[in-house]
C-alpha distance (Angstrom), angle and dihedral (degrees) to the residues before:
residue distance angle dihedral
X1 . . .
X2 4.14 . .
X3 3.63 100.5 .
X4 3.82 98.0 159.6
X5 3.91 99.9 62.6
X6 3.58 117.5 131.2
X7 3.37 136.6 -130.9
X8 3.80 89.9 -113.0
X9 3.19 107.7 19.4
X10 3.75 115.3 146.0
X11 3.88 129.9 -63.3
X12 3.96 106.0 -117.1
X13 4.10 92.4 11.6
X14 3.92 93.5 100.4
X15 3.87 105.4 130.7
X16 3.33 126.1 -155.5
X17 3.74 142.6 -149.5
X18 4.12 113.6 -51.2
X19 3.88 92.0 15.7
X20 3.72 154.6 115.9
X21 3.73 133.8 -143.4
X22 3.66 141.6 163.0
X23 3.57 143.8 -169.7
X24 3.47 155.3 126.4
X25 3.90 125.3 -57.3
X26 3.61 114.8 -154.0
X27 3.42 120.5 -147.4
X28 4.10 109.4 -139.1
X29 3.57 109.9 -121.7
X30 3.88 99.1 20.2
X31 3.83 135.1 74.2
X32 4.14 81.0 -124.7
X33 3.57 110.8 120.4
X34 3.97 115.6 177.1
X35 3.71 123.4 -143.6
X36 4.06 112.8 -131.8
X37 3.66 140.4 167.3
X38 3.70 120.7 -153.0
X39 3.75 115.8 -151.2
X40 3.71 106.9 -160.0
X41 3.83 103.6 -164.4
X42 4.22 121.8 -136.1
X43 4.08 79.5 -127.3
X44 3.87 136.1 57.7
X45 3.86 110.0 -110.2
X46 3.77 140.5 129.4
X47 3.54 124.7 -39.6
X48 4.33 106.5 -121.1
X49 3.47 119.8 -169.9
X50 3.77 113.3 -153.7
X51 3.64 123.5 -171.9
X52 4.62 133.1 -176.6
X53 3.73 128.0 171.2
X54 4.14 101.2 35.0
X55 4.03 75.1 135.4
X56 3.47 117.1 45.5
X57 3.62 111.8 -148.7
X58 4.18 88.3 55.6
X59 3.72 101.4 103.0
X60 3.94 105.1 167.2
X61 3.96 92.1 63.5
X62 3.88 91.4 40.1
X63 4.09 86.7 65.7
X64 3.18 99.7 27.3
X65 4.09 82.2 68.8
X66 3.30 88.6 35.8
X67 3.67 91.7 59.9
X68 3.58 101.5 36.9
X69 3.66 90.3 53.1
X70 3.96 92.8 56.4
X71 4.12 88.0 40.8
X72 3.67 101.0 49.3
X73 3.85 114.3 104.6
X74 3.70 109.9 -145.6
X75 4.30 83.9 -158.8
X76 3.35 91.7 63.4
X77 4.19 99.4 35.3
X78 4.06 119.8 96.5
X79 3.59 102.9 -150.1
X80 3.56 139.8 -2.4
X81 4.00 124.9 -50.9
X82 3.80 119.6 -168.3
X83 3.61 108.9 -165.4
X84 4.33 117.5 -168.5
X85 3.87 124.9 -176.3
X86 2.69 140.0 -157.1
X87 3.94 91.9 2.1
X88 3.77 85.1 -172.7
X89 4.17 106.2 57.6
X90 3.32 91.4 161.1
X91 3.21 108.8 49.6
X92 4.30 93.8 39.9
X93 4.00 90.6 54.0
X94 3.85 84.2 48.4
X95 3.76 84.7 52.5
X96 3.78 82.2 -133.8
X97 4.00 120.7 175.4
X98 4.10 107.7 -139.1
X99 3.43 105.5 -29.9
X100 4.06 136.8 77.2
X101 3.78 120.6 -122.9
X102 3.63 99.3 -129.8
X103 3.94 103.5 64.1
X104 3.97 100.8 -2.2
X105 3.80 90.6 -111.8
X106 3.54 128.0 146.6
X107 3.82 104.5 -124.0
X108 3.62 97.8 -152.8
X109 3.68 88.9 59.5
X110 3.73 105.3 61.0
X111 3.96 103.2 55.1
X112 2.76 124.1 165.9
X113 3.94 82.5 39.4
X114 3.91 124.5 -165.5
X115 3.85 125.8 -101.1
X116 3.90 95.2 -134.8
X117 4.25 90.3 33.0
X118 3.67 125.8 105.9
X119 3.64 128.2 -57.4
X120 4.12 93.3 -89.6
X121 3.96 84.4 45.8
X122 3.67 101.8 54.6
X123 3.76 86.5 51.3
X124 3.51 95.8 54.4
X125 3.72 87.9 50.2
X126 3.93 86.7 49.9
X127 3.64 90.1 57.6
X128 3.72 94.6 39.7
X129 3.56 91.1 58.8
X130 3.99 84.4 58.0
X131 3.33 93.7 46.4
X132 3.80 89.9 55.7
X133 3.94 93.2 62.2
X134 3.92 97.0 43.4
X135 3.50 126.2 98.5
X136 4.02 86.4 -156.3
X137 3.42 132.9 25.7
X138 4.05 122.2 -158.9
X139 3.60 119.1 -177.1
X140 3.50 114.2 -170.2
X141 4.09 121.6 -153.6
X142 3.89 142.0 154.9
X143 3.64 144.4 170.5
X144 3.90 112.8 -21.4
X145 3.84 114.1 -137.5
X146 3.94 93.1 -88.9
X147 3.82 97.0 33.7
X148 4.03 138.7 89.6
X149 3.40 119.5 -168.9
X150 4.04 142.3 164.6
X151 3.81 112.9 -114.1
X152 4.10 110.9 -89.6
X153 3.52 142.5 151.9
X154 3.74 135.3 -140.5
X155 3.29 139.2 -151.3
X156 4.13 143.3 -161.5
X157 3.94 114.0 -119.2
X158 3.97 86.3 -174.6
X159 3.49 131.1 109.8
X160 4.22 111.9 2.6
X161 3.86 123.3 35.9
X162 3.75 91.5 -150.3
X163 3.91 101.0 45.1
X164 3.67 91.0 45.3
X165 3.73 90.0 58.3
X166 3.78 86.2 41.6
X167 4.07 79.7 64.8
X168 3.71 107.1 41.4
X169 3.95 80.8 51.9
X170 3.74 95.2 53.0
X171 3.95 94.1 37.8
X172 3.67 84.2 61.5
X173 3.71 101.7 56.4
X174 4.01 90.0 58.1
X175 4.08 80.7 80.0
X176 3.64 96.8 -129.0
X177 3.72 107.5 150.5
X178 4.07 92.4 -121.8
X179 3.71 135.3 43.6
X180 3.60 113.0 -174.8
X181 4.25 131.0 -176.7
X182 3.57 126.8 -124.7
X183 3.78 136.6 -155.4
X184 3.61 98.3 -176.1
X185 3.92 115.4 121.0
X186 3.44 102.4 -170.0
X187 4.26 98.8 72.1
X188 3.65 125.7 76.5
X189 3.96 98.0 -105.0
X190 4.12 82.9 51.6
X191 3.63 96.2 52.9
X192 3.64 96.7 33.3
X193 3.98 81.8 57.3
X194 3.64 86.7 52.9
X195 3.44 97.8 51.7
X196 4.08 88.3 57.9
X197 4.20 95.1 -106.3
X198 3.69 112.1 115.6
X199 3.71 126.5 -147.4
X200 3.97 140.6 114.2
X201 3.65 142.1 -110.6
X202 4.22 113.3 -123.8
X203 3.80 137.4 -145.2
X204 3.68 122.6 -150.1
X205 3.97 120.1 143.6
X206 3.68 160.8 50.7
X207 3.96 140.4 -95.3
X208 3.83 96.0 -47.8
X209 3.82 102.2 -45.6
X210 3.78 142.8 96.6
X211 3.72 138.5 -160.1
X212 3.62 137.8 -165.7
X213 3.32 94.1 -105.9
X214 3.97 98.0 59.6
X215 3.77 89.6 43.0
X216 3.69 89.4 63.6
X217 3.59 97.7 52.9
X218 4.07 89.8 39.3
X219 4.28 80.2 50.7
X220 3.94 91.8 45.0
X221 3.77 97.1 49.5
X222 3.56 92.6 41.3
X223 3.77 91.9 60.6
X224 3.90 98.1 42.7
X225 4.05 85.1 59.6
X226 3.44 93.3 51.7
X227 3.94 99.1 39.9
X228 3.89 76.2 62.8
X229 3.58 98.1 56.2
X230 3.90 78.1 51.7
X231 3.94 88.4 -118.5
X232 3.94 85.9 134.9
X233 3.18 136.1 8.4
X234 3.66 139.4 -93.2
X235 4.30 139.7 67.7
X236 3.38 116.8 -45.9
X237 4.36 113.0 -121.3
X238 4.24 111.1 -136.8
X239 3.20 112.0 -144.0
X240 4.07 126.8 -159.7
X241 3.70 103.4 -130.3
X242 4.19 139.0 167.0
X243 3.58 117.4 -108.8
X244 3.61 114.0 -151.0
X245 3.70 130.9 -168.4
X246 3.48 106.0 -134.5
X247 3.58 147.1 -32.7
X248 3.67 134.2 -112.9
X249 3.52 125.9 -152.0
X250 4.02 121.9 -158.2
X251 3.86 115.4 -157.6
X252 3.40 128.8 -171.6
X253 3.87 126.6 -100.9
X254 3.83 95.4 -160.9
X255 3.56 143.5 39.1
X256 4.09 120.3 -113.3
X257 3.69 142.9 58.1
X258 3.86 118.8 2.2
X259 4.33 113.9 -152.1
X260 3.90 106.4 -178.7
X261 3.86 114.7 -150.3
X262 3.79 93.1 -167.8
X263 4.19 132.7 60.2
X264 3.80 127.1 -143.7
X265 4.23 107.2 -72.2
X266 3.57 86.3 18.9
X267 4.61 95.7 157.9
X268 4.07 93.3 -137.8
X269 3.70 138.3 -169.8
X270 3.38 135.3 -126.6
X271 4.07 107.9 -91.4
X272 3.77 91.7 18.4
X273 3.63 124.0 145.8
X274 3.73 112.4 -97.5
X275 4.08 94.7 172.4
X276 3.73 141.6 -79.0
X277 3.68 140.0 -105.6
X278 4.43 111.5 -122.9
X279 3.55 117.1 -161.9
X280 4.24 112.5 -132.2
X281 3.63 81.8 -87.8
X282 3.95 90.6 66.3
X283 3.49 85.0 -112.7
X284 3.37 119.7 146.1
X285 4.13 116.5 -125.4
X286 3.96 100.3 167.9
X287 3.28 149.3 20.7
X288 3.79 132.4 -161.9
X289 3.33 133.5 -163.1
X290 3.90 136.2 -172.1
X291 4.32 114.3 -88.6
X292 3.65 87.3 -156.6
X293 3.51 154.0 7.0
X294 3.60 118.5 -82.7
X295 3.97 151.0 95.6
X296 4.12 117.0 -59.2
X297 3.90 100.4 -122.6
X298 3.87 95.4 -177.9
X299 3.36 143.1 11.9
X300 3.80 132.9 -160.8
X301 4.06 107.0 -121.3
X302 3.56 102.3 -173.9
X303 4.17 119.8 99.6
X304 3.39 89.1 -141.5
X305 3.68 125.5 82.7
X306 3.72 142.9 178.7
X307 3.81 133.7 -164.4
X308 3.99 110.7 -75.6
X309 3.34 92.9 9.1
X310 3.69 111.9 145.8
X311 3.87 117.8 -112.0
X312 3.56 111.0 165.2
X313 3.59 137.4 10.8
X314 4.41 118.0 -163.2
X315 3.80 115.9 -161.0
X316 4.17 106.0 -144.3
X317 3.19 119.9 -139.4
């Protein structure tokens, strides 16, 4: 059975058993139209959605998809696997860090979205809708265009007990070294988890670009998830992984120069240091330290820095 069709998906793009098709979603309301493929496996199975580019400076998860879409054999797929990227068009031929051209909102920060909201809203609610028929949800991202990060995975603790443990367990066999849980409601894992569909939302990549390399492994771990959800076939890899509690962001309080005092897997402590905002000046204007103990799993890279911009992110342990 087609579980994954959407509500306006396509006249004449209806695939059927053993098949692969792609297309462009529109998004009502919007000039937005989101490129897909829909991988229609020979055998009945779960229905995975799989999304890349809901930022558009993340390039290793944009071809990742990309690649994955072209690579998937429907012969050898049980179920269906709808595969869109970049989500974010706009915003990744704008080579745009965060944000969406239309309304300056970050997409992955109004799920569920709104069907009479802004541009970045209606696309949430696009995907939401998705995210609704799925039984898993993988949401691929990476380093923004100003941000360096080490590879991690996070996943919802909302809604169900048992599917968010069905997450944390399938976050860990992409391999990245952390897995971390999340309370927010207002991303796509969070309102995914809300919505009863489990899944997680990945980290792989550096300061807006992507190499072959870090596609593979993107590609590899990609597949060993879903050979667990039995979506293809072949042994499942374990992986020894750190589970953190939580992650917490700092955001900056004034626009100017950001000076990080702290590199990527930097072990903090509480009241450390993180780095300091300068004005042009060389002035300083703010300092931030670390709430908690903990590992620093990104860093902003850029010099420039506006108010609540992110700058660094701690996973607690």
């Amino acid at each position: 059975m087609i579980q994954l069709i959407h509500p306006h998906f396509p006249a004449g793009k209806t695939p059927t058993p053993n098949s692969k098709v792609r297309g462009f979603i529109p998004v009502p309301g919007t000039p937005v139209e989101m490129p897909f493929t829909f991988i229609h496996g020979a055998k009945p199975g779960k229905a995975i959605l799989l999304t890349g580019g809901v930022h558009g400076g993340e390039y290793p998860c944009i071809e990742t998809a990309i690649q994955l879409a072209n690579e998937l054999d429907p012969a050898e797929v049980s179920g269906t696997i709808l595969i869109i990227s970049p989500v974010n068009t706009a915003a990744f031929l704008a080579r745009m860090q965060y944000y969406g051209p239309f309304d300056g909102k970050n997409l992955n920060r109004v799920f569920p979205g709104k069907t009479t909201g802004t541009v970045s809203e209606r696309i949430a609610y696009a995907v939401y809708q998705l995210q609704q028929a799925a039984d898993f949800f993988l949401d691929l991202h990476g380093g923004d265009i100003h941000e360096g990060l080490v590879p991690f995975v996070i996943y919802s603790k909302l809604g169900n007990l048992a599917k968010a443990e069905q997450s944390r367990l399938a976050s860990a066999l992409l391999g990245f070294p952390y897995v971390v849980g999340s309370v927010s409601d207002n991303g796509s894992i969070g309102a995914a988890a809300l919505a009863g569909t489990p899944g997680f939302l990945a980290e792989l990549g550096q300061c807006g670009r992507w190499s072959p390399e870090e596609v593979e492994q993107y590609k590899a771990a990609v597949r060993n998830v879903l050979r667990s959800l039995e979506v293809i076939p072949g042994a499942v890899e374990q992986h020894q992984v750190a589970f953190l509690e939580k992650m917490l962001v700092s955001t900056a309080t004034v626009d100017g120069c950001w000076y990080p005092a702290v590199q990527l897997e930097d072990r903090v402590k509480k009241g450390q240091k993180l780095g300091e905002i300068r004005d042009y000046f060389g002035t300083v204007k703010a300092e931030y330290l670390s709430d908690s103990d903990g590992i620093v799993l990104y860093l902003v890279t850029s010099l420039a820095i506006t108010t609540n911009d992110p700058l660094c992110a701690i996973g607690v342990l």
